[in-house]
C-alpha positions in Angstrom: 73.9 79.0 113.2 75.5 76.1 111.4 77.3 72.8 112.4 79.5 70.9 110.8 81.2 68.0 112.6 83.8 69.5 114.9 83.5 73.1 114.1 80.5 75.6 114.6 79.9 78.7 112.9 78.0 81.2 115.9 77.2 84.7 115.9 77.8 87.2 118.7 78.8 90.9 119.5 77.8 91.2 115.6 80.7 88.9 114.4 80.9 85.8 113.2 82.9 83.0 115.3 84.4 79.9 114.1 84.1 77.3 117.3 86.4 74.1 117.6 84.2 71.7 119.5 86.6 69.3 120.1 89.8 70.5 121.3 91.9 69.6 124.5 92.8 72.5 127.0 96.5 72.0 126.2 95.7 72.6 122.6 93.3 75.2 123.0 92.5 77.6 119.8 91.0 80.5 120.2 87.7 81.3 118.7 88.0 82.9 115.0 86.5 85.6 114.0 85.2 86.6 110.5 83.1 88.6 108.3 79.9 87.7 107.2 81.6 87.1 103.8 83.9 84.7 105.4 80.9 82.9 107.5 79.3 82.4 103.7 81.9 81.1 102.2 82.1 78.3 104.8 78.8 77.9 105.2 78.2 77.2 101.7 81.6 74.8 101.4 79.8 72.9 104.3 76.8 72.5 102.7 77.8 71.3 99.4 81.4 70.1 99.6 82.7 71.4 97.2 85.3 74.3 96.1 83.7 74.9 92.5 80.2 75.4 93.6 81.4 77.9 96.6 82.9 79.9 94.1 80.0 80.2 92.0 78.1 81.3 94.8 80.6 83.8 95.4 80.4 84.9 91.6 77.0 85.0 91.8 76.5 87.2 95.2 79.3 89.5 94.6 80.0 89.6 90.7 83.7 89.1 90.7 85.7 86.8 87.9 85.2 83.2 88.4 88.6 82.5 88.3 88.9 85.2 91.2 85.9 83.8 93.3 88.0 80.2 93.1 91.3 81.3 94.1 89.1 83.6 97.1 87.6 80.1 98.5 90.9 78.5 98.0 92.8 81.0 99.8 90.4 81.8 102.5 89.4 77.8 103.3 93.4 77.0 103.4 93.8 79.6 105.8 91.5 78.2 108.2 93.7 75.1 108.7 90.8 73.3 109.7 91.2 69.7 110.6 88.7 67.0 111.0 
């Protein structure tokens, strides 16, 4: 599906899976799932980089408050931990 870097975003068993490319066996993570919202929301980040933008994307597909879609992306990105 889409790349970025280090992690991959896959789809199988009609979920979405967050894939660490790079990790060691004695810091293994186990694949993440997440719902296609989820799978949008860091697709979209990956693509343009930037917070603001995924938000209004999220505005825009789901017609929620801005200042709602923001603190969603927030939220939901920091809980990834994701490191580079």
């Amino acid at each position: 599906m889409s790349e970025h870097r280090r992690y991959q975003l896959r789809t199988a068993a009609g979920k979405y899976w967050l894939l660490d490319m790079e990790q060691s066996p004695e810091n293994y993570r186990a694949p993440l799932a997440m719902n296609e919202t989820g799978a949008l929301i860091l697709e979209t980040y990956w693509k343009t980089g930037d917070q603001e933008k995924t938000a209004a994307m999220l505005q825009e597909t789901y017609g929620i408050d801005p200042e709602d879609a923001l603190t969603d992306v927030r939220d939901f990105l920091e809980s990834l931990h994701l490191e580079e």
